[in-house]
C-alpha positions as CSV (number, residue, x, y, z in Angstrom):
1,X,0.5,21.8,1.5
2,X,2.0,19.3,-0.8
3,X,3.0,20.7,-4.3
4,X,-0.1,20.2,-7.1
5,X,-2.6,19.6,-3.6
6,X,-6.4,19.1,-4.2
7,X,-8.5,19.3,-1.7
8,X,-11.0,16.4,-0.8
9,X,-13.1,16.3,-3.6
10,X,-15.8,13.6,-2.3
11,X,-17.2,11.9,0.7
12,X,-14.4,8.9,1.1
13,X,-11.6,11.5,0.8
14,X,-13.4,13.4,3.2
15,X,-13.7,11.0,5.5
16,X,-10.0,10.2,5.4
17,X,-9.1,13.5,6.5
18,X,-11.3,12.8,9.9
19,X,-9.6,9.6,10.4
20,X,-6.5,11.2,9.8
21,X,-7.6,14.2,12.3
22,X,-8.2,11.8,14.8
23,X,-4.9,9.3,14.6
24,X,-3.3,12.9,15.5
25,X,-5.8,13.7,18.3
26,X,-5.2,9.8,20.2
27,X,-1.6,10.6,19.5
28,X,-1.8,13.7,21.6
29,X,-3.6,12.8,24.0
30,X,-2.5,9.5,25.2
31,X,1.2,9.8,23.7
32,X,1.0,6.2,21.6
33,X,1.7,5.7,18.0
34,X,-1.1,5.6,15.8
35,X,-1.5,3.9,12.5
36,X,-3.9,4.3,9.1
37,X,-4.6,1.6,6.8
38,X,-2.6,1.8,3.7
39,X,-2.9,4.7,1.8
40,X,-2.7,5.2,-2.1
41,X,-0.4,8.3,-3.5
42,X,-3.7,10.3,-3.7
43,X,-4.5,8.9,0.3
44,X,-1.0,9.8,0.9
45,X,-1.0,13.7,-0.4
46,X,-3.9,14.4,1.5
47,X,-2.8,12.8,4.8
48,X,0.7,15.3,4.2
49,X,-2.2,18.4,3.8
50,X,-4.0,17.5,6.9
51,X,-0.7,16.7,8.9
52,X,0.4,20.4,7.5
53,X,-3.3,22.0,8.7
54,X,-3.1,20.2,11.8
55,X,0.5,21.6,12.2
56,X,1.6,18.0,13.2
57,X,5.1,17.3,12.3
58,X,5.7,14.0,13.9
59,X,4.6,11.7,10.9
60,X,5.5,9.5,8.6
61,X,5.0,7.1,5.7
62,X,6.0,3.6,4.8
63,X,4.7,0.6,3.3
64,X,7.2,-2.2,4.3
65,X,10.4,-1.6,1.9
66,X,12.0,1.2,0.5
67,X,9.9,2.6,-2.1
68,X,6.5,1.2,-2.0
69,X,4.1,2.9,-3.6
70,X,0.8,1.8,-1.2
71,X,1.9,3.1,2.3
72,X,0.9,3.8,5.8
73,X,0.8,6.4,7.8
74,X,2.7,6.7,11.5
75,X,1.6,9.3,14.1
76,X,3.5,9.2,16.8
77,X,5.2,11.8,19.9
78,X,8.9,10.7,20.4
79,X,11.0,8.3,18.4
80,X,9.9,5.5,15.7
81,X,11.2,2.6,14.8
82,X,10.4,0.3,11.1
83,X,10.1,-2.8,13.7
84,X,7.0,-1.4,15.1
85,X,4.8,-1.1,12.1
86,X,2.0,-3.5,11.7
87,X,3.3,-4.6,8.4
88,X,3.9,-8.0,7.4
89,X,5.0,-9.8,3.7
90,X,3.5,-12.9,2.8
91,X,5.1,-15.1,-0.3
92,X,2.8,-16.3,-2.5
93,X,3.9,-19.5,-4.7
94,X,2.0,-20.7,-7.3
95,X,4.1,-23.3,-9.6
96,X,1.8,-24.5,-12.4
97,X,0.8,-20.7,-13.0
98,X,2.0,-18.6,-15.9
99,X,1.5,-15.3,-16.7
100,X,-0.6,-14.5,-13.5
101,X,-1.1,-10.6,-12.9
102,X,-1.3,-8.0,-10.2
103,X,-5.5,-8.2,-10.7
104,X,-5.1,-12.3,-10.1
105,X,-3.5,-11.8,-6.8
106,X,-5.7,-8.6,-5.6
107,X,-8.9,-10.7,-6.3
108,X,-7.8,-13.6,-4.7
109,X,-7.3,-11.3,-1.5
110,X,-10.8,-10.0,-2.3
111,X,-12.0,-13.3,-2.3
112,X,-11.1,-14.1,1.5
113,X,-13.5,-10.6,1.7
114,X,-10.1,-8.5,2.7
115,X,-10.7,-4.8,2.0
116,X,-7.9,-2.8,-0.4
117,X,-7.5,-0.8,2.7
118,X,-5.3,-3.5,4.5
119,X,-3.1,-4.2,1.0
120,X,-0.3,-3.0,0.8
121,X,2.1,-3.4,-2.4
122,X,1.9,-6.3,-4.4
123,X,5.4,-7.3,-6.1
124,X,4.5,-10.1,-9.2
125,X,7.9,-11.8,-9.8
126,X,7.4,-14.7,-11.8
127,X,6.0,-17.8,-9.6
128,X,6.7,-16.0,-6.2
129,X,4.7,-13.0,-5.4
130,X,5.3,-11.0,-2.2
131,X,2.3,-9.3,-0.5
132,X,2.4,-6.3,1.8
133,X,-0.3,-7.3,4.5
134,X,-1.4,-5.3,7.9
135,X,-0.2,-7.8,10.1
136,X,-3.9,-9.9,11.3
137,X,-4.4,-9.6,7.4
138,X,-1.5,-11.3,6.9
139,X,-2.0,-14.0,9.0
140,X,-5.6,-14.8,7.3
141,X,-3.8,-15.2,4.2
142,X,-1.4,-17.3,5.6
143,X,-3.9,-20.0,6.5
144,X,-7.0,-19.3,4.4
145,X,-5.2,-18.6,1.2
146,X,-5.3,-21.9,-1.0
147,X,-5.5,-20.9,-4.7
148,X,-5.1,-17.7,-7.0
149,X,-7.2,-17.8,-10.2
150,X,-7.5,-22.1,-11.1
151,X,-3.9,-22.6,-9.7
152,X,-3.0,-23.8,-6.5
153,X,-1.1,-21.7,-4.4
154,X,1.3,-21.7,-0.9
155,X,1.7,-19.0,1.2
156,X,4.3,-17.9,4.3
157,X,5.1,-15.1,6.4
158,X,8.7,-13.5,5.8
159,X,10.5,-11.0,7.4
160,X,11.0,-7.7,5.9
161,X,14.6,-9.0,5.6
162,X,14.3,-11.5,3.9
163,X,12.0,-9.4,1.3
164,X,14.5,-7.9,-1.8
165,X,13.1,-6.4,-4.5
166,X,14.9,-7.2,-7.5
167,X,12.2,-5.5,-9.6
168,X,13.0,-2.0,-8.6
169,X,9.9,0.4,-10.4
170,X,11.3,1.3,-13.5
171,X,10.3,3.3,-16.5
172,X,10.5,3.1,-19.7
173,X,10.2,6.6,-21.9
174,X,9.2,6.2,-25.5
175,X,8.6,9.0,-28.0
176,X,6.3,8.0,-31.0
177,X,5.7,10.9,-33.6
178,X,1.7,11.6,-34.0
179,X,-0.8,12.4,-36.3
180,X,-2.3,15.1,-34.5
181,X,-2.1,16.1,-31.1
182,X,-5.5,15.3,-30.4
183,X,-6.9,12.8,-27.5
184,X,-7.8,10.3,-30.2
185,X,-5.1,10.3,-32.0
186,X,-2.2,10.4,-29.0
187,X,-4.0,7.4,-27.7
């Protein structure tokens, strides 16, 4: 089990583990690579604890570059290759905008009724934003995507290739003295 594991605490997690039970049972039985949606970290930790129950060592995660955070899961029986995954980016160019977020781009997708489930990472840099899609997501946005928030906005397919991302996840570490260490007060 993954260090700090919890075990499902509610119906949706629940039912991931099933879904998750079952990628590995069509895997076995018919020898073909299976995919789940894209996972959170939480979706991804208990995916690890069911592969571990299931004693299923063939697996693995990744959301379309080195170090996304929303990922998928692969199931497969032999070998695995990046080039198979149903992942595609989408660039998202929106010229007059300034200042758009992450939450202006995710309800724009939620607009065109596509569920978080099929999102992968969304990387805001400046007017181009890249979009981590399942791949007949991806192509929805591609035509159907017109405008995020009041701006206009263009969309295209790229390759993983052509995909960089300059804005690495970084952190910052600040230490500011407190009152009190009380809730209230740290906040």
């Amino acid at each position: 089990m993954p260090r700090g594991y919890q075990p499902p605490v509610n119906d949706e997690e629940r039912l991931l583990c099933k879904k998750i039970g079952e990628l590995v049972k069509v895997c076995e039985a018919r020898g073909i690579t299976k995919f789940s949606n894209f996972l959170d970290e939480r979706g991804q930790a208990l995916a690890q604890a069911e592969m571990a129950r299931l004693k299923w060592t063939n697996y693995t995660f990744f959301g379309g570059y080195s170090g996304a955070q929303r990922q998928m899961l692969c199931v497969y029986e032999g070998e695995t290759d990046t080039e198979e995954w149903p992942i595609e980016a989408v660039s998202i160019s929106c010229f007059a905008a300034k200042n758009l977020t992450h939450r202006d781009f995710l309800g724009a997708l939620m607009a065109l009724n596509i569920k978080r489930e099929y999102v992968g990472d969304i990387i805001v840099n400046g007017q181009e934003t890249t979009v981590f899609l399942q791949k007949n997501m991806a192509q929805v946005v591609n035509s159907e995507l017109t405008s995020v928030g009041r701006y206009n906005a263009s969309c295209k397919i790229i390759s993983a290739q052509d995909f960089s991302c300059q804005g690495e996840a970084s952190t910052v570490e600040n230490t500011i003295p407190v009152a009190s260490m009380r809730l209230d007060a740290v906040l």
